[in-house]
N, C-alpha and C positions, 0 to 999 in steps of 0.2 A: 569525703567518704569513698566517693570513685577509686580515687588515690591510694589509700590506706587496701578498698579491697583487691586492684591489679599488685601493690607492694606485697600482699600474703602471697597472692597467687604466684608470682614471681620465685617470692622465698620457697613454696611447697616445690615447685617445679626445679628449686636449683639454677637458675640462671642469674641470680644475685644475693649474694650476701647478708644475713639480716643484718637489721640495723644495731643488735648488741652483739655483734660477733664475740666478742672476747670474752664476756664471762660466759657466755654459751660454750666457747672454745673450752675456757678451764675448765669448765665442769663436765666436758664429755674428756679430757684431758685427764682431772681426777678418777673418772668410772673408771677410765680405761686402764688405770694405773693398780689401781683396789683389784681389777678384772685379773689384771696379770700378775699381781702380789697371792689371788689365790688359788692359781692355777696348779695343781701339784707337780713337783720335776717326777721322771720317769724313774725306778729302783730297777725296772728289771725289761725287759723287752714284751710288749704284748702290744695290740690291736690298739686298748682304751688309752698305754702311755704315749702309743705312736698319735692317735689323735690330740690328748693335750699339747703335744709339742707341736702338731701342727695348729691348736687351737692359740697357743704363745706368740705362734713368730707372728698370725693375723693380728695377735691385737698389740702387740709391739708395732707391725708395721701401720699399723694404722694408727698408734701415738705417734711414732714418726711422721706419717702424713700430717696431724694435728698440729703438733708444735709448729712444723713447717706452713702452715697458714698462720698462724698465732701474727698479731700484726706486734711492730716491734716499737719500742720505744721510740721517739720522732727524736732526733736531733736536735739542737739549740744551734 
């Protein structure tokens, strides 16, 4: 029980990996895909387009961070 509750604490605080990383991954992986699928592109220049396009490239860069942890298929 000790165990289990330093492992939360651990995972809350970010100093290790939960123990299901990968489908946790795909599915912040999927949000984040649906997030930028409905983002609108900008028609004309104003305030609220310049912020969607800066609201874009965060949640792009941060699928790319995503994928980039994704653990990879092991080798044979």
């Amino acid at each position: 029980m000790i165990r289990k509750i330093l492992e939360d604490r651990l995972v809350h605080e970010g100093l290790i990996p939960p123990a299901n990383v990968a489908p946790a991954i795909s599915t912040q992986i999927e949000a984040l895909e649906d997030k930028i699928a409905t983002i609108p592109d900008a028609d004309e220049p104003s305030p609220e387009a310049a912020m969607n396009v800066m609201r874009k490239a965060l949640a792009e860069n941060d699928l790319a961070n995503l994928k980039g942890r994704q653990p990879r298929p092991k080798r044979k």
